[in-house]
N, C-alpha and C positions, 0 to 999 in steps of 0.2 A: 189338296191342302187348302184349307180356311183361309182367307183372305177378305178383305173390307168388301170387296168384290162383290162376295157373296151376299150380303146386306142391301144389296143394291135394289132390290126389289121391294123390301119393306122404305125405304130411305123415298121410293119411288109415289110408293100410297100415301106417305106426309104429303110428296111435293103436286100430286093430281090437282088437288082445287086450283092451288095458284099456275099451274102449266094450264086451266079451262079456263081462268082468268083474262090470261095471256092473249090465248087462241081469241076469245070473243073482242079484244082491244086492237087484233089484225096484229100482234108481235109473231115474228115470224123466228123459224128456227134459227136463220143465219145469222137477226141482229143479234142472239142470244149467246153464238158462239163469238162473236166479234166484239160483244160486250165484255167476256169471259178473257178474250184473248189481250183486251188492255187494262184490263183488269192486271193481269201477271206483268202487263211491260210495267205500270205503273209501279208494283210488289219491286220487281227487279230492281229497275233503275232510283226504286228509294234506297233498297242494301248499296248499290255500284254507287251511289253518293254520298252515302253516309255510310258506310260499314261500322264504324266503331261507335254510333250511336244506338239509342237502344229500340228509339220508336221506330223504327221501319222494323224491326224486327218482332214489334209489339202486334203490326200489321199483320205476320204472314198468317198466323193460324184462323183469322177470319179472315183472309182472302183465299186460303186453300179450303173451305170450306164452302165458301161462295163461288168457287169455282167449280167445285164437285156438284153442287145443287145445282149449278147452270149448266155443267156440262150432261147432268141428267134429264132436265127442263128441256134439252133444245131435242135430244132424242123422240121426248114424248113428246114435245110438239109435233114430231115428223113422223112420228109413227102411227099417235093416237087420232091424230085430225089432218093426216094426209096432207101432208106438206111437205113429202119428201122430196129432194133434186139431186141431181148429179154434182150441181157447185155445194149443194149442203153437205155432201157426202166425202169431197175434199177437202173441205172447212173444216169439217170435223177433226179428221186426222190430223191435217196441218195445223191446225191450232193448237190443237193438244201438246205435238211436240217441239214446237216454238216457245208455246208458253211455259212448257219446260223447260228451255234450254236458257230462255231469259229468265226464269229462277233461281235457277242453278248453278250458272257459270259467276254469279257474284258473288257466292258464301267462297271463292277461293280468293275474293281481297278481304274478308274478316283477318284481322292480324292476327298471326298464329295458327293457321288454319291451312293445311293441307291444297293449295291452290292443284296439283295433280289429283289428287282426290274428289277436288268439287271437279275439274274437267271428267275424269272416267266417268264420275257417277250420272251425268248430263249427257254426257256420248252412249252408255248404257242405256240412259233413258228412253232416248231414240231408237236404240236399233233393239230393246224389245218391244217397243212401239211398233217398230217395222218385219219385226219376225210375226206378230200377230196379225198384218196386215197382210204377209206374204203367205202365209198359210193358206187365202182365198185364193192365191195364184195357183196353187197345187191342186184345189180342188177340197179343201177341208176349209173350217167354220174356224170366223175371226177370232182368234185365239186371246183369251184374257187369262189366260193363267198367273200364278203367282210362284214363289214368293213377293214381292215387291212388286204388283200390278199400277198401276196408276192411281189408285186409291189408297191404297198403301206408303206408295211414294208421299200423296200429299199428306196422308195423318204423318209421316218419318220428319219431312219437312215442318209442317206446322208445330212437332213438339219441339224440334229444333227451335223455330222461330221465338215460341212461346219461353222457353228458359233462357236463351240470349235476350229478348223483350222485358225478362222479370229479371236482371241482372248479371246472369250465371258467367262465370269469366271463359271466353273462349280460347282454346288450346289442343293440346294433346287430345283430351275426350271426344272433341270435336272432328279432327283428322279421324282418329279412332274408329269413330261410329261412324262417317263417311265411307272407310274403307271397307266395315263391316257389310253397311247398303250396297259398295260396289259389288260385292262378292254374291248379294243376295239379287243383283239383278241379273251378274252372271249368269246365275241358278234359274232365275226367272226367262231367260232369251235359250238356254238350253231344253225348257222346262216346255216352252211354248214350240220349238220346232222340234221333240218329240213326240209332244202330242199332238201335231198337226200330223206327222208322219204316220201315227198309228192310227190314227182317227181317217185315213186312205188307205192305212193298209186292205189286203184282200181279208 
């Protein structure tokens, strides 16, 4: 199935000059995820203070955006100029679904909003984060499948952010389409230890 995911390679050749940039200034992959990671506490803790206002929510679609360019920047750092580490390589991970979890668990104090909803769809988050990570435990390749991959998550979130930001009253649609992403990451944590399965089949 198609997925932002799959973009990821062209999205890659924009970002090359400035990841060569980077590399020749001595920026290393790790400040890049650490930068990335309070980037999201920042995202977060403006919705958990202000829910019913609109600019933190004006924020989220250009910081899930910025967050996707950096969390692709810090790969090619470590891949293209050899910068790879063992602590890069749990930063990664754990950043990733941290700063998801502090995104997410505040869209359930917007009033009218589904507060069991933003929790599943956060705990979802993680454990397909963690099914694609488990997959290298069996012996098969880090699973990014979709429907709702981590790049997907953030464009779902940032159009979220984007119509609450532009005024849109949140309610029912909102719960609604919360539930719907639950259901698609369901699909996505089933989707990924299938194909990690089949992918060691004999």
């Amino acid at each position: 199935m198609l997925t932002i995911y799959d973009l990821k390679p062209r999205f890659q050749d924009l970002l090359r000059p400035i990841v060569r940039w980077l590399w020749k200034k001595g920026i290393t992959p790790n400040q890049i995820t650490w930068l990335a990671f309070w980037l999201s506490v920042l995202g977060g803790a403006g919705i958990a203070l202000q829910p019913t206002e609109r600019w933190p929510f004006l924020l989220i679609p250009l910081l899930m955006f910025t967050r996707m360019a950096l969390n692709a920047i810090d790969g090619m750092l470590a891949r293209e100029h050899d910068l790879r580490s063992p602590l890069g390589s749990m930063l990664n991970e754990l950043g990733d679904v941290v700063s998801d979890t502090v995104l997410y668990l505040p869209l359930g104090l917007i009033p009218g909003v589904s507060g069991a909803a933003a929790a599943i769809f956060a705990v979802l988050a993680v454990v397909s984060e963690l099914a694609g990570v488990a997959a290298v435990q069996i012996g098969a390749s880090r699973r990014y499948d979709g429907p709702m991959g981590k790049s997907d998550r953030a464009f779902a979130i940032g159009f979220i952010g984007l119509l609450l930001g532009l005024g849109v009253v949140p309610g029912l649609w909102l719960s609604a389409l919360l539930w719907v992403l639950v259901g698609l990451l369901g699909w996505t944590v089933v989707n990924r230890v299938r194909k990690a399965l089949q992918e060691i089949a004999p």
